[in-house]
N, C-alpha and C positions, 0 to 999 in steps of 0.2 A: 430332299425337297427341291425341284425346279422351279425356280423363281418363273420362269417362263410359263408354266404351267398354272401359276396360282391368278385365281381374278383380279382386277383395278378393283373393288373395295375390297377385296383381301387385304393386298398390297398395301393401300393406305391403312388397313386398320393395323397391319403390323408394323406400319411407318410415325401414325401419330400413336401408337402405343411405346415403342422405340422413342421418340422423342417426347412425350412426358415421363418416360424411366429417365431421361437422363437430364430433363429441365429440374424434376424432384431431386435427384444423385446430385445435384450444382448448389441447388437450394439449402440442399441438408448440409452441405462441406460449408460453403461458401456464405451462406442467407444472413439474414440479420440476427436469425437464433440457429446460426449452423453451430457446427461444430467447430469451427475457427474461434468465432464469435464465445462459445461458451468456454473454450480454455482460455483467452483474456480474460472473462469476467470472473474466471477459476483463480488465475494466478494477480489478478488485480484484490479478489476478496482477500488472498492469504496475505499480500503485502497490506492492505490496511487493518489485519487483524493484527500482524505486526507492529504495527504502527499505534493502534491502542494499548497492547500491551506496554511498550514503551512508553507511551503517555500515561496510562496509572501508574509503573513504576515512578516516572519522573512525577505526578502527584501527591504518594504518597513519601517521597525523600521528601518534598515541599514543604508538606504537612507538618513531616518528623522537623522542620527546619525551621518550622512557622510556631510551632507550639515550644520548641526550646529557648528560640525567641522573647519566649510569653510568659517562660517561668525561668528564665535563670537571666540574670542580668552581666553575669558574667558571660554568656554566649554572646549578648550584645553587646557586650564588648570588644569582645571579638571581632565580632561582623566590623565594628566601628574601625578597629586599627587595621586591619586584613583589606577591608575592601576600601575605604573612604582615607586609611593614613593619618588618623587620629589622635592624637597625642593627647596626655594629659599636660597642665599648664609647667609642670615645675621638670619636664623629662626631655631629653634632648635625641635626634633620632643620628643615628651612623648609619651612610650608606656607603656600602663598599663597591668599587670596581668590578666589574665579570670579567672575566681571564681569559 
């Protein structure tokens, strides 16, 4: 094909055809729903799906923690001397050196 040869609206129809191929080709990589765009919103879903799974995990140990709680008094007991350093009245506590 001779460029030289073809008509001024040839030319611009294969010129603004040429540049909406490649304003579209920008749009679809680049756009607000290109393809950039969709692999963060791809790898953004799987880390918060992540993220709930670890959060019912960490619910349901809660739960398991919250109901032991609630039916054994020796677990709060527990909890008592473990977290809080609770003594009974008549018990004396040793603490030893770390090495």
């Amino acid at each position: 094909m001779d460029w030289k040869k073809v008509s001024w609206p040839a030319r611009a129809a294969i010129l603004l055809a040429a540049f909406v191929l490649i304003v579209l080709l920008i749009t679809t990589v680049f756009g607000k729903k290109g393809l950039i765009e969709i692999s963060k919103s791809r790898r953004n879903y799987a880390d918060l799906k992540k993220e709930v799974e670890h959060l019912k995990e960490e619910k349901s140990r809660l739960e398991k923690e919250i109901a032991a709680l609630e039916e054994n008094p020796k677990s709060v007991e527990r909890e008592a001397r473990d977290r809080l350093w609770l003594v009974k009245p008549d018990e004396k506590i040793v603490v030893k050196k770390k090495k």
